[in-house]
N, C-alpha and C positions, 0 to 999 in steps of 0.2 A: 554674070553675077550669081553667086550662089548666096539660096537662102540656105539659115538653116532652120530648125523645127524648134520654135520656144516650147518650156515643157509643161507651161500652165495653160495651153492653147485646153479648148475643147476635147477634139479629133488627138491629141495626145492622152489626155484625161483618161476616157471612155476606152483606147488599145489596153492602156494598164489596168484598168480595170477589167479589158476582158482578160487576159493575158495571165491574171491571175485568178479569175472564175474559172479559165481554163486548166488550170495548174491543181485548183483545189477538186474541179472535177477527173483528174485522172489520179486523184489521189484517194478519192470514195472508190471510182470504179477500180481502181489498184488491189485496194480492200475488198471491194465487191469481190474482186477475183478471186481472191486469197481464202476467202470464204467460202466460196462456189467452189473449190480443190479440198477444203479442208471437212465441211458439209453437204448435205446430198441439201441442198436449199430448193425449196418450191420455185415455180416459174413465177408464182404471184410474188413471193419473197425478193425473185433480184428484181422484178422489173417495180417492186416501191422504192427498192436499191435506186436503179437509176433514175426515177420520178428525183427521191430526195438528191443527189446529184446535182439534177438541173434547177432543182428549189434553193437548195442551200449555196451553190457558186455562185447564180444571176444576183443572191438576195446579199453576198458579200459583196460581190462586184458590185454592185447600185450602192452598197454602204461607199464605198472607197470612191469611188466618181460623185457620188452626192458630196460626199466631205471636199475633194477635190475643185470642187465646181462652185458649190456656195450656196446660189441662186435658183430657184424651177429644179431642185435635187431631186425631185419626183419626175421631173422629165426626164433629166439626165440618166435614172436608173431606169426606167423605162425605155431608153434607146437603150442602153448597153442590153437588156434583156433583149430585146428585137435583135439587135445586133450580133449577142449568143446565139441564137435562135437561126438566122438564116445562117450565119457561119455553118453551124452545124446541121443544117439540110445541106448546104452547099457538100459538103465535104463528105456527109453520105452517099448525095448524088455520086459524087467522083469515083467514093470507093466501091459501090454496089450499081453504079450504071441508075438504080430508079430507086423512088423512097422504099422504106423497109416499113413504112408506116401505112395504115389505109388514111382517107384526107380527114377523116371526125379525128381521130387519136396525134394526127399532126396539128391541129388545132387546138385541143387541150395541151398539147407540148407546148404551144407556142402559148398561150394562155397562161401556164405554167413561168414561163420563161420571163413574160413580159411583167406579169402582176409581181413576180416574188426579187424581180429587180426594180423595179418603181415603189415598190414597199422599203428595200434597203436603202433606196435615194430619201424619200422620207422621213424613213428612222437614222439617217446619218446627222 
């Protein structure tokens, strides 16, 4: 028997939601780039760059799964932030072999991560 995936489920909510946190962050660091080619940019300059990235995609993502969801829209962005979050240690792991981060400054990422999507589950 095959199921298939209803689209109001949870665990579908929370992918679009990341899917499009995802989308909006390669569209800052896209700019980022384009700026870092076109400006001699300070090192403090791109990395608030990528700070607001993972501030501004987790906090739209937690908007769009809070609206999605209904109910606990402040958990709901709060997982998708966690769930931004190890995605994207995962996927550094992958491409760099170890983190690129020391463990204080992956803790304020993830901090970053989790607050600024459980803020958009609530203000949805």
């Amino acid at each position: 028997m095959v199921k298939t995936v209803r689209q109001n489920t949870p665990v579908f909510s929370v992918f679009k939601g990341l899917l499009f946190s995802y989308i909006i962050t390669a569209f800052i660091l896209l700019l980022l780039s384009l700026l870092m080619l076109k400006l001699e940019l300070p090192a403090i300059a791109i990395s608030i760059g990528i700070n607001v990235a993972y501030i501004a995609s987790t906090f739209v993502g937690g908007i769009l799964t809070g609206k999605k969801m209904g109910q606990k829209r402040f958990l709901w962005g709060l997982i998708l932030g966690i769930a931004y979050f190890i995605i994207l240690m995962l996927a550094s792991l992958m491409l760099n072999g170890t983190s690129t981060l020391p463990l204080a400054n992956l803790f304020v990422v993830f901090a970053m991560c989790s607050i600024s999507g459980m803020l958009g589950g609530m203000l949805s």
